[in-house]
C-alpha positions as CSV (number, residue, x, y, z in Angstrom):
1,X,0.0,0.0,0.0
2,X,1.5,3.2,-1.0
3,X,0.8,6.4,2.0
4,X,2.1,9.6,2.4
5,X,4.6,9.8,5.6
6,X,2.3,12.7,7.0
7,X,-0.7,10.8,8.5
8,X,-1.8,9.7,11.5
9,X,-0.4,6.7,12.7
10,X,-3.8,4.7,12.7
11,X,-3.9,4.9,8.4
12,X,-0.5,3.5,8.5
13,X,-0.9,1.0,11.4
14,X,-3.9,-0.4,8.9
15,X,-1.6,-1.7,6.5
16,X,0.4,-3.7,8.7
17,X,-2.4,-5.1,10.2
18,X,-3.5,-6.7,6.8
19,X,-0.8,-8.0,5.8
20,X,0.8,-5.9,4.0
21,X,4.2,-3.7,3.8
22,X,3.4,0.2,3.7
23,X,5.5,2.1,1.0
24,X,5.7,6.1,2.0
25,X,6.0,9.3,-0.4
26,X,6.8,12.4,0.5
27,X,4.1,15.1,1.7
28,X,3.6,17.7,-1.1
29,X,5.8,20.9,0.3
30,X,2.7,23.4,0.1
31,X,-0.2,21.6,0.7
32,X,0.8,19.0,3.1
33,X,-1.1,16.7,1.1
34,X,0.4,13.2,-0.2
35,X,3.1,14.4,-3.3
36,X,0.6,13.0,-6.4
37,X,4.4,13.4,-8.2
38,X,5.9,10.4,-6.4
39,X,3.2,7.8,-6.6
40,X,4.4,6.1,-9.7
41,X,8.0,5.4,-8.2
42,X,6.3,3.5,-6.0
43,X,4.6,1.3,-7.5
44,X,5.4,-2.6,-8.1
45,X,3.7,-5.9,-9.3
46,X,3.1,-6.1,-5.2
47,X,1.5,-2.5,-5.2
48,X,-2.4,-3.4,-3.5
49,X,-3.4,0.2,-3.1
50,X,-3.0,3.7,-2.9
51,X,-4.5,5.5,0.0
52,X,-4.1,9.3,-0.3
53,X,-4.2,11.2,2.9
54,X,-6.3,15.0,2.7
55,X,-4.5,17.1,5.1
56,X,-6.0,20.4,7.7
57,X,-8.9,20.2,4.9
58,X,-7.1,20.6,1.9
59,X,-8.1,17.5,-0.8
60,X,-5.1,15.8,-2.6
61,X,-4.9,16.8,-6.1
62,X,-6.8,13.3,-6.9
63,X,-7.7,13.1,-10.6
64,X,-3.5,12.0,-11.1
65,X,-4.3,9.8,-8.5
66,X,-7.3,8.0,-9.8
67,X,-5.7,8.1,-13.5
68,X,-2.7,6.0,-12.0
69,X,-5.0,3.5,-10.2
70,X,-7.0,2.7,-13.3
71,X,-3.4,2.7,-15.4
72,X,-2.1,0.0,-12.8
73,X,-5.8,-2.0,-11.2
74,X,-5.5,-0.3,-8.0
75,X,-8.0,1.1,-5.3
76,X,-7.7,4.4,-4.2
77,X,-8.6,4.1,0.0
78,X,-9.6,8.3,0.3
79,X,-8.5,9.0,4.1
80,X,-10.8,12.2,4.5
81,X,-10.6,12.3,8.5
82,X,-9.5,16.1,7.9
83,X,-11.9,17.4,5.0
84,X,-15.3,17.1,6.4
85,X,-17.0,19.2,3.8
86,X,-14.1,19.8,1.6
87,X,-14.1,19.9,-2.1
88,X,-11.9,19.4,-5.0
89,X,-12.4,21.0,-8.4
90,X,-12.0,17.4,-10.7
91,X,-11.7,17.1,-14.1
92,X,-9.8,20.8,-14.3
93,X,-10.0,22.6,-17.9
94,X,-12.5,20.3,-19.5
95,X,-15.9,21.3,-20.6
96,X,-17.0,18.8,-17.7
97,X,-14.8,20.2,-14.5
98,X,-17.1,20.2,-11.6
99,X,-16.7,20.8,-8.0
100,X,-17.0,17.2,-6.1
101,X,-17.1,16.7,-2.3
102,X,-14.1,14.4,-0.5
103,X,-15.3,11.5,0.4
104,X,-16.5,10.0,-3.0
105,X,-13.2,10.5,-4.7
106,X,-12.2,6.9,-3.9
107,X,-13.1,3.5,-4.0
108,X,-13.3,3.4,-0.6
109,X,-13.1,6.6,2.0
110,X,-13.1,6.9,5.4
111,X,-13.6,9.4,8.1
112,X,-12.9,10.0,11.2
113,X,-15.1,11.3,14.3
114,X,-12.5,11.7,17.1
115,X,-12.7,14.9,19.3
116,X,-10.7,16.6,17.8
117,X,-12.9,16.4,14.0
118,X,-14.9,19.1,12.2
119,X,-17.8,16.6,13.2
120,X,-17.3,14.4,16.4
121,X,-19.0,12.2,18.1
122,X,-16.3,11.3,20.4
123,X,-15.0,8.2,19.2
124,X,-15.6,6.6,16.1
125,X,-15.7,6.7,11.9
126,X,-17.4,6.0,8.9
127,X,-16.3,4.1,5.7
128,X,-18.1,5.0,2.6
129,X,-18.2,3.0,-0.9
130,X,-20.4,2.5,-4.0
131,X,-19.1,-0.6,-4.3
132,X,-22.1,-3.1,-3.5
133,X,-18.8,-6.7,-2.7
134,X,-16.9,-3.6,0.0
135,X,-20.1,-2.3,1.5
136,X,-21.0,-6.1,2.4
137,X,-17.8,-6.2,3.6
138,X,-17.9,-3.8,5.4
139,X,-21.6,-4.5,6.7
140,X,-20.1,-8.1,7.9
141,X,-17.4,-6.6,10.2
142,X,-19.6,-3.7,11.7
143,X,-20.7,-4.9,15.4
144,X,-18.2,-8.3,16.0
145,X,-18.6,-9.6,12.6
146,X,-21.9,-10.3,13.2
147,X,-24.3,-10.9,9.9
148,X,-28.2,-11.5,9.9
149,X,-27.9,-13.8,7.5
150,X,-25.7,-16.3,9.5
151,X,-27.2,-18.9,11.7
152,X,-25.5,-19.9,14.9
């Protein structure tokens, strides 16, 4: 999985904990943000996903981001803990540029609802997909992996 080396530790501890080896870029020296520029490098036959972090509100410039998944088969995972409400201008200088919120610029996006969030509830988060396969998933290992449709 390929993260920026400014996050919080949970994104990164994540990647470990599924068996996998994270591989860091830089931070972009302006925004913060992961540094789009050094995704590429990165990347190997191993590569299982890219998970751009947004940073103090500010979206990662996303659109290179989502062009190298799709060159390479990979899911974007959006971290948007820090850009409740944010937007990023997509598809810039086309006839069809449009303003898009984070949170659906990835295959999967999460949030966070710590304290110290735009929107808290204490403790806490939310995962959001379009994908029907994740958001079964995901549904499966909500409340102790417990499914409905499982008899004990």
């Amino acid at each position: 999985m390929i993260l920026p080396t400014f996050t919080i530790i949970s994104s990164a501890l994540g990647v470990p904990y599924n068996d996998a080896v994270p591989w860091l870029v830089d931070g972009d020296p302006v925004t913060w943000c992961t540094d789009v520029g050094q995704i590429e490098a990165k990347i190997t036959d191993r590569t299982r996903a890219i998970m751009p972090v947004h940073t103090y509100g500010h979206p990662v410039d996303i659109d290179p981001v989502r062009e190298l998944a799709e060159k390479y088969d990979l899911p974007v995972i959006e971290d948007a803990a820090e850009a409740h409400g944010a937007e990023y201008l997509t598809l810039r200088g086309r006839a069809d540029e449009r303003w898009v919120r984070a949170g659906i610029l990835g295959d999967l996006s999460t949030f966070c609802l710590y304290a110290n969030k735009l929107i808290t509830t204490g403790e806490g988060g939310m995962v959001l997909t379009n994908d029907p396969t994740i958001a079964d998933h995901l549904r499966n290992l909500r409340k102790l992996s417990y499914r409905t449709d499982r008899r004990f």
